[in-house]
C-alpha positions in Angstrom: 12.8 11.9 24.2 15.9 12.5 21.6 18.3 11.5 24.0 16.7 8.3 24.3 16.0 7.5 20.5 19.6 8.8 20.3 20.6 5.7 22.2 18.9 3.2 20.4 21.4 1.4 18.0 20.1 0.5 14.3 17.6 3.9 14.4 17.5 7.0 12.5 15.8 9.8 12.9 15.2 13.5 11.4 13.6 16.1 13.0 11.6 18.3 11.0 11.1 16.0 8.4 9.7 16.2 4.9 6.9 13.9 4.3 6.5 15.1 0.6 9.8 13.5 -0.3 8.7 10.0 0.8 5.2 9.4 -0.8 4.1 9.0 -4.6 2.4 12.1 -4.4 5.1 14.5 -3.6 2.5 16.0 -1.6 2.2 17.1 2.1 4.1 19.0 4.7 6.5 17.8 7.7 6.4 15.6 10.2 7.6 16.8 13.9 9.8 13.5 13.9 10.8 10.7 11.1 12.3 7.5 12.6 13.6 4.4 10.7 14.2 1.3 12.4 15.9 -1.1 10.5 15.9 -4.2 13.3 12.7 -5.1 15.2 14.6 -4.0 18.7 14.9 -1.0 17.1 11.8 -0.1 16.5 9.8 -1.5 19.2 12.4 0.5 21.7 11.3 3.7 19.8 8.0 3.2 19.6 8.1 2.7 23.1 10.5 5.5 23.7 7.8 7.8 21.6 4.6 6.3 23.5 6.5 7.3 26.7 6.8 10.7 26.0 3.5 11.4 24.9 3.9 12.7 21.4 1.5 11.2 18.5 3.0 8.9 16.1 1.9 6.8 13.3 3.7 3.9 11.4 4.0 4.3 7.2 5.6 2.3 4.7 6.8 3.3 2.0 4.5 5.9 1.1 2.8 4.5 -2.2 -0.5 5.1 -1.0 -0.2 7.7 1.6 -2.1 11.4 1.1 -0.4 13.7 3.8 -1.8 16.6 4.8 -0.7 19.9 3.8 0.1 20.8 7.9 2.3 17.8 7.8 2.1 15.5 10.8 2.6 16.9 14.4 4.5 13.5 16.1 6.3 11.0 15.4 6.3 8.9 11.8 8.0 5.7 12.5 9.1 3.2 9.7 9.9 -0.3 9.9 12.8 -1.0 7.4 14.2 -3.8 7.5 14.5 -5.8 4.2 15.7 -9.0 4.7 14.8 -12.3 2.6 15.4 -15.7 2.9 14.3 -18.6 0.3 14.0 -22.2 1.7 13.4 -24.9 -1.0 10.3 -27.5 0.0 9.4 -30.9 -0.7 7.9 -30.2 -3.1 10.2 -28.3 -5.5 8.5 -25.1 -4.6 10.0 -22.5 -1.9 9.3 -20.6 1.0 10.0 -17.3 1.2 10.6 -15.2 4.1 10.6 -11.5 3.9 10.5 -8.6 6.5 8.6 -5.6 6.0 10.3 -3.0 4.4 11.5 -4.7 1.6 10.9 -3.1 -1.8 8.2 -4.9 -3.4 10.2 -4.9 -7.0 13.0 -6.5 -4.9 10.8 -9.6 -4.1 9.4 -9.9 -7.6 13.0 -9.9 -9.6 14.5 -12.3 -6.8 11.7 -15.0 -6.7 11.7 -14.5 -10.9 15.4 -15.6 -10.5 14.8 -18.3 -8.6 12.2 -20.1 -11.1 8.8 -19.5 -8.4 5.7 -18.6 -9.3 3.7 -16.4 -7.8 4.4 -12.6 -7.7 5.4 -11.7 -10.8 1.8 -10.0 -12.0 3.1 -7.8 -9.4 6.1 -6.4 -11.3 5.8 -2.6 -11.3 3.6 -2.8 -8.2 5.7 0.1 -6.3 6.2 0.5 -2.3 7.5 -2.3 0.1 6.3 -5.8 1.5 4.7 -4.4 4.6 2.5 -2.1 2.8 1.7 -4.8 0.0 0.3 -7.1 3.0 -1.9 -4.1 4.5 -3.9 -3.4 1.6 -3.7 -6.9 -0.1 -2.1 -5.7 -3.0 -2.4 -7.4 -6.7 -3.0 -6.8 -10.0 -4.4 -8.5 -13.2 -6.2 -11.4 -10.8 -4.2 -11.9 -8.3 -3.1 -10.6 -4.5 -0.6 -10.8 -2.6 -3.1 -12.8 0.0 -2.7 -16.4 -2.4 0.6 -16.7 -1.3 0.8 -15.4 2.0 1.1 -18.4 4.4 1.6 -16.5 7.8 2.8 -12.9 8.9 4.6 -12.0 12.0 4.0 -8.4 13.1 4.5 -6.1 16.9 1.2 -5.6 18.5 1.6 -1.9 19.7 -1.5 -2.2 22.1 0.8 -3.9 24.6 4.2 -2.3 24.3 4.8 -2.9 27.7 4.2 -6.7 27.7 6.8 -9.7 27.6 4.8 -11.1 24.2 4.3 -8.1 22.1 5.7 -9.8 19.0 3.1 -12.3 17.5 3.1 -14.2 14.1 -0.9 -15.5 12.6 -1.6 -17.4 9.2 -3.7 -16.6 6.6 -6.8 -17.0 7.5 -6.2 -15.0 10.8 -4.8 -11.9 8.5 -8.9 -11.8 7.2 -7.9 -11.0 3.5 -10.7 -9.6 1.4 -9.9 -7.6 -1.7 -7.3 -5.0 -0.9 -8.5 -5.3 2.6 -6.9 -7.3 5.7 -6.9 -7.1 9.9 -4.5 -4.9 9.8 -5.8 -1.8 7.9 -8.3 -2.1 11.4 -5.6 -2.9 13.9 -3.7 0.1 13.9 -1.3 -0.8 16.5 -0.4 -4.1 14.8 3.1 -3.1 12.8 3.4 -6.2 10.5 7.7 -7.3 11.1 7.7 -9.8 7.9 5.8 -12.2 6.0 6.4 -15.9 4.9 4.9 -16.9 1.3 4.4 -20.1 -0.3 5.2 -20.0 -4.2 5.5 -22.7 -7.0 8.7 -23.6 -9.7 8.3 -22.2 -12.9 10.1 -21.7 -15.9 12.4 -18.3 -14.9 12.4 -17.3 -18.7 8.7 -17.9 -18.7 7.8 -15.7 -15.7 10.6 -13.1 -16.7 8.6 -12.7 -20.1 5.4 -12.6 -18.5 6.4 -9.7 -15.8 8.1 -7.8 -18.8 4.8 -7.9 -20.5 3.0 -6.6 -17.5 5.7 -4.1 -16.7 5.2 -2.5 -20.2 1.3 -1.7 -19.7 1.5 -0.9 -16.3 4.2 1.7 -17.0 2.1 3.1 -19.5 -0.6 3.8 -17.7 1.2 4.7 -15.0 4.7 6.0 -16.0 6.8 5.7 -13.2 7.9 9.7 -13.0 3.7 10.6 -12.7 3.4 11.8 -8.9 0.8 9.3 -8.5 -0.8 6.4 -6.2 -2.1 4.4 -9.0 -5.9 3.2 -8.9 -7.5 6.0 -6.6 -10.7 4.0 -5.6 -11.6 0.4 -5.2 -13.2 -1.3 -7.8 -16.6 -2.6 -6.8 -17.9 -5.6 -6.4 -21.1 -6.4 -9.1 -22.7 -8.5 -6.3 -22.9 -5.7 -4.0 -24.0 -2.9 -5.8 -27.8 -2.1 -5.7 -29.8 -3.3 -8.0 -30.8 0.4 -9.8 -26.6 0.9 -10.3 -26.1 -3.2 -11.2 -28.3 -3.0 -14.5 -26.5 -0.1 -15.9 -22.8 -1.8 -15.8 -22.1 -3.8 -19.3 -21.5 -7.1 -18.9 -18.4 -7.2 -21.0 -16.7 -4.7 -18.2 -17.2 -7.1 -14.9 -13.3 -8.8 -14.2 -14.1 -11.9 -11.7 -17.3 -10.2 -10.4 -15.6 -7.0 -9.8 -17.0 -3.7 -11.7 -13.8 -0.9 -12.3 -14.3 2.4 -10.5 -13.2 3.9 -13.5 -16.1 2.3 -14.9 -18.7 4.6 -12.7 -16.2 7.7 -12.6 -16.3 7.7 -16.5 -20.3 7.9 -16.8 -19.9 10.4 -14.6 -17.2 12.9 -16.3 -14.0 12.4 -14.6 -11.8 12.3 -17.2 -9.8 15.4 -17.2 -11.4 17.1 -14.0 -8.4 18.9 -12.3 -8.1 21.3 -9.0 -5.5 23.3 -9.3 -2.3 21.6 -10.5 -4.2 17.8 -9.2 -5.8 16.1 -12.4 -7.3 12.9 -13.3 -5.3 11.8 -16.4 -7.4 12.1 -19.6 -7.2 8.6 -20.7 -8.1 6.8 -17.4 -10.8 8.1 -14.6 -9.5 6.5 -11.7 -6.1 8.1 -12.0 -5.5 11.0 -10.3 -2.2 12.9 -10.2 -0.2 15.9 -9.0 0.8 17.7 -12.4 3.4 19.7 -10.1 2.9 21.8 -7.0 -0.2 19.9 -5.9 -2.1 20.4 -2.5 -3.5 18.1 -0.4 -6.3 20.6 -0.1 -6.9 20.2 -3.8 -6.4 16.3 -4.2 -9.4 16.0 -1.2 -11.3 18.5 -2.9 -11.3 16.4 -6.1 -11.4 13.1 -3.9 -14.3 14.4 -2.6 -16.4 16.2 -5.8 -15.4 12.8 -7.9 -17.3 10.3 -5.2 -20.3 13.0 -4.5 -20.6 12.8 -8.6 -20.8 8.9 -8.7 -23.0 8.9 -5.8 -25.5 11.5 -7.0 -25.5 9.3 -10.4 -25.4 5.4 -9.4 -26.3 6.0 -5.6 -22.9 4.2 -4.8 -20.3 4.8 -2.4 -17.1 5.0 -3.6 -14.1 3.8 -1.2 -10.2 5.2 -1.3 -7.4 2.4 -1.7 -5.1 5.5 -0.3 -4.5 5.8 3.1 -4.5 9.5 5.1 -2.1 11.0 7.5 -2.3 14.0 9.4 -5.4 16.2 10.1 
């Protein structure tokens, strides 16, 4: 199966490869194979080439969100990592953008920013790439990524042998719900690129406004901490039950959503640590590897913080990070 990913042009692989070194965590042993892809030929032919042989394999992005297990991965991690964008004025003085899949999220925020559209700059300091952004609907301060996604084109992997393997849906199709869309269910669906839809602004304006943001995001999560940001979902206040609903203060609810942090707080979070994995003392739904970290430890605090909220508020709490490996 090397000989054959040898052959395919644009593709790079490493056997043996540290998984640790490509997520936010720092955490998490090898994987049997790494592949990067950088045209859609590319990776299709290795994913096929991989299929073929029999050897697992998952697809990551840039590892923001990922928790690896300590074992590492025993297959084949395949990345798409192309990072192509195109901007295409409109009618209507707005733009178009087009942008594949492994482009850096920053990347997208500066250049649109630069070009006077509106749109993704509450997203400045957001780390990890486009594809990644689309598969958990990221966003912050009110907004996802979802308002301005118009269609995205992405491999379906459940027919790797077929003629039509490559398929492009719109919005509505992608089933966007907060940080949630199809394809955090359709595993074999590799989303390729995205097109976006975003409004003229005032550069300077939007350049203040993303500075602004930048500055409290990075404080509460400076961008050395070996982190992935908000651990848990935030809730909705609508769906909790009714015995959890009349204990949240009104004057914490943010467009009907409840903070997890909210709920972890009540129930002692702040400071808990296993091992060298802590939440930070000045926010509960921040957990971080203080240096040397486990796996085994961040699931064992994973775990203890949502058994704590549950045996309080009888609520489930749900993980915006995303597992690989056993």
């Amino acid at each position: 199966m090397l000989f054959r990913l040898l052959a395919i042009p644009n593709l790079n692989f490493y056997v043996n490869a540290s998984l640790a070194a490509h997520t936010r965590f720092e955490i998490g042993g090898p994987a049997r194979l790494l592949a990067d892809a950088s045209t859609e030929t590319a990776l299709i032919e290795a994913l096929r080439a991989i299929e073929e042989s029999g050897w697992r394999h998952t697809v990551i992005g840039g590892g923001t969100n990922l928790i690896v297990d300590d074992a590492g991965f025993d297959g084949a991690v395949v990345r798409y990592t192309g990072r192509g964008i195109e901007i295409a004025a409109t009618n209507t003085g707005g733009a178009t953008v087009r942008i594949e899949a492994g482009a850096v999220l920053q990347d997208i925020v500066d250049a649109t920013i630069a070009s006077g559209l509106r749109g993704l700059e509450t997203m400045t300091g957001i780390p990890g790439w486009v594809g990644g952004a689309i598969y958990g609907n990221a966003g912050a301060y009110g907004h996802s990524i979802d308002e301005r996604v118009v269609s995205v084109r992405f491999f379906d992997g459940s027919h790797i042998h077929e003629t039509q393997k490559i398929r492009e849906i719109d919005n509505s199709a992608c089933e966007f719900r907060y940080r949630e869309s199809i394809f955090k269910r359709k595993k074999d669906w590799v989303i390729l690129s995205a097109t976006l839809r975003l409004d003229p602004a005032n550069a300077d304006d939007l350049r203040a406004a993303s500075e602004s943001i930048l500055k409290i995001r990075n404080a509460k999560y400076p961008p050395t901490m070996r982190c992935a940001g908000s651990i848990f979902k935030n809730l909705m206040l609508a769906d909790l039950p009714e015995s959890a609903r009349v204990q949240v203060l009104r004057e914490v609810v943010r467009e009907g959503k409840v903070p997890s942090a909210y709920f972890l707080e009540q129930a002692g979070a702040k400071g808990m640590s296993r091992g060298a994995i802590k939440v930070a003392d000045y926010h509960a739904n921040l957990i971080y590897n203080d240096d040397g970290g486990t796996s085994r430890e961040l699931l064992d605090l994973i775990a203890e913080l949502k058994r704590r909220v549950r045996d309080q508020f009888g609520i489930e709490l749900e993980e915006e990070v995303q597992y690989v490996g056993s």
